[in-house]
N, C-alpha and C positions, 0 to 999 in steps of 0.2 A: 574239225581241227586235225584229228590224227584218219586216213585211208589207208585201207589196207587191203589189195585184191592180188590172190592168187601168189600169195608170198610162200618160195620156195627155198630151201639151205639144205645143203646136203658137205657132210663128211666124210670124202672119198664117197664108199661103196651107200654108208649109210645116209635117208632121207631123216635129215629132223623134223622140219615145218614141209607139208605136203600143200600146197596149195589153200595156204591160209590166207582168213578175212577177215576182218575187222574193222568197225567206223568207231571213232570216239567222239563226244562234244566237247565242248567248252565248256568247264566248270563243270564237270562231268568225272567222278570216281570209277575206278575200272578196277577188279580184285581178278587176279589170275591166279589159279593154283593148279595143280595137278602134282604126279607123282617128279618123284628124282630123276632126272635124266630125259624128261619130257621132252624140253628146249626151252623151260619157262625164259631162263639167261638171257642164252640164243636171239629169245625173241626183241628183249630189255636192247639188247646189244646193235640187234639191227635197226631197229626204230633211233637209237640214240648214234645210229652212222659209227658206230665203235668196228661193226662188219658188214660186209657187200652179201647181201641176195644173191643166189643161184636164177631167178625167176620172179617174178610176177611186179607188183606197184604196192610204191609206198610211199605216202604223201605226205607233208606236214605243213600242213598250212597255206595246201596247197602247190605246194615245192617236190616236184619227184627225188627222193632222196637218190636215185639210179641213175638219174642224169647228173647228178655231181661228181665233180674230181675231190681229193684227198683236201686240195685246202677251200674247199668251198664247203663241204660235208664239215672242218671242223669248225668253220665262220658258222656255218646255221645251226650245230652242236651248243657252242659259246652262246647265240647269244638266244635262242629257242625253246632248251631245252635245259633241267636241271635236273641233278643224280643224286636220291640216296640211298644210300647203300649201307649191307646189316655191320659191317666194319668200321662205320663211322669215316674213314679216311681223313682225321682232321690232323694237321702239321703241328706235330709233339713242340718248335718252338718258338709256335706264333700263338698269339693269344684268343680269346674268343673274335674281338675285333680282327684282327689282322685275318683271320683264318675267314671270316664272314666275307673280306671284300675281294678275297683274288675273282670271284667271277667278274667284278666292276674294271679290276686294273686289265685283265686280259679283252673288256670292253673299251679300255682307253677312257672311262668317267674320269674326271676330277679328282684330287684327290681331297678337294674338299667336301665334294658331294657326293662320293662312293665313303665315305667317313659317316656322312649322314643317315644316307642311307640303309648302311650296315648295323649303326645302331638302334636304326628304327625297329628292322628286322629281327632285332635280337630282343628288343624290346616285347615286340610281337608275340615274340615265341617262349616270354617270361624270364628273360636273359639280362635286362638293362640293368641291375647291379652286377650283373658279371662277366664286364666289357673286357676287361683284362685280366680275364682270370686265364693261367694259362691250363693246357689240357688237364696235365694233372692234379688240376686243383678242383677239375670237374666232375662228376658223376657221371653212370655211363648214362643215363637220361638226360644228364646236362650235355654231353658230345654230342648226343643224338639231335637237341635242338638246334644243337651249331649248325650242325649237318644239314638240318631243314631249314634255316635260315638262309646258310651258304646257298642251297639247291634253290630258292627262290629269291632270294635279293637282287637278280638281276632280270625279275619279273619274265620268266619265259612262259611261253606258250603253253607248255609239254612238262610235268615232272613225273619221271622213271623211277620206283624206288621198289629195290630187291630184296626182302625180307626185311622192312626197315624197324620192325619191333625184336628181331632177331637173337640179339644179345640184352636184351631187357626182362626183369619179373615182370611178371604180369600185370599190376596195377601202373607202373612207370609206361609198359607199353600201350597200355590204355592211353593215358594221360599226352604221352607222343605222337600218338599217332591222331589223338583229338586236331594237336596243336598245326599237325599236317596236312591233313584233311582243311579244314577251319581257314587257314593260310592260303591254300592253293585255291580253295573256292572264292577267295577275297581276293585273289588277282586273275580271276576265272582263269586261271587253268585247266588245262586236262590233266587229269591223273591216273597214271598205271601201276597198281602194287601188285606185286608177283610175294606170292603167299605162302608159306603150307599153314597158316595159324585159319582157323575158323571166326575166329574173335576178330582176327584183322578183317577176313572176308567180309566179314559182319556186316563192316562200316561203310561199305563201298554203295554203288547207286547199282552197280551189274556185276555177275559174278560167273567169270568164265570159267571153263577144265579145257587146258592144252593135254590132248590124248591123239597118240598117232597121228600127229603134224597138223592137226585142227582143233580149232577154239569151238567148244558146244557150251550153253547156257545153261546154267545151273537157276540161277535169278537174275530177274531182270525187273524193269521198270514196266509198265506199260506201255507197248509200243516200240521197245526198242528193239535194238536189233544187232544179232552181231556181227 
């Protein structure tokens, strides 16, 4: 689903990513952690087409992300790929529904059946009594589901999510990132969490360290490979 060979970024003088690698599956959890200023982001950023590669290949689905222009990179963004992120980013005033379906409206769905759909999603993620509740009437574990609803309601391929237990205790970050995990593997997705929690690493199927511009394996499945 997700390739990655010889991915290279550099700022000015400095090398972030040195000639990184990576294969992801389908339906496949991926935990990245390493220390502050790694590129863990970086990495989040360029696989999600947010920035351009210095060097090497990066596939998604078979699609070189390097051969795309700015509105083709955000067409396969839209409709490929979903974000969450430790800020939650949800629109203070829309409600859980309205805020679940902008990925469907910027697909151009229905507005009967990106309706549907979003409620299903929220349902999914333990939300169906709280269609309309707006942000502040939620918890930060309630934002966060929004969040992972939003990131998959319009069933991508790819979900990127950047410390997505973040600003959560600890029991609520359990219980989230279950519902994240659990989601993404029931639309076989790929999934890539970028970490510093050990709890989050936990839950993943392979568990990378980005050190000096490369991914090494911490844990892994059998067989796999990074």
């Amino acid at each position: 689903m997700l390739f990655i060979e010889g991915l290279v970024k550099r700022y000015g003088a400095r090398t972030v990513l040195d000639g990184l690698c990576l294969r992801v599956e389908a339906g496949s959890v991926i935990a990245i952690v390493g220390e502050s200023g790694a590129g863990k982001s970086t990495l989040l950023n360029l696989i999600g087409g947010l920035e351009i590669a210095d060097g090497g290949r990066l596939e998604i689905s078979g699609t070189d992300m390097g051969s795309l222009g700015d509105d083709a990179r955000t067409r396969l963004r839209c409709q490929s790929i979903g974000f969450v992120f430790q800020a939650f980013h949800i629109i203070p005033h829309l409600d859980a529904l309205e805020n679940t379906v902008l990925p469907l409206v910027l697909q151009g769905v229905s507005p009967r059946e990106r309706a549907q759909r979003a409620a299903a999603m929220l349902e999914a993620v333990g939300l169906g009594g709280r269609l309309r509740a707006l942000p502040r009437e939620l918890s930060g574990g309630e934002l966060q589901r929004v969040a992972i609803a939003r990131a998959l309601v319009h069933r991508p391929a790819l979900v990127l999510a950047d410390e997505p237990t973040g600003n959560l205790d600890p029991d609520t970050a359990q219980t989230v990132l279950a519902v994240l995990n659990e989601q993404a593997r029931a639309g076989n997705a790929a999934s890539i969490l970028v970490t510093h929690s050990d709890a989050v690493a936990g839950t993943a199927d392979r568990v990378l360290r980005l050190a000096h511009g490369q991914l090494h394996g911490t844990r892994a499945t059998p067989g796999s490979v990074p």
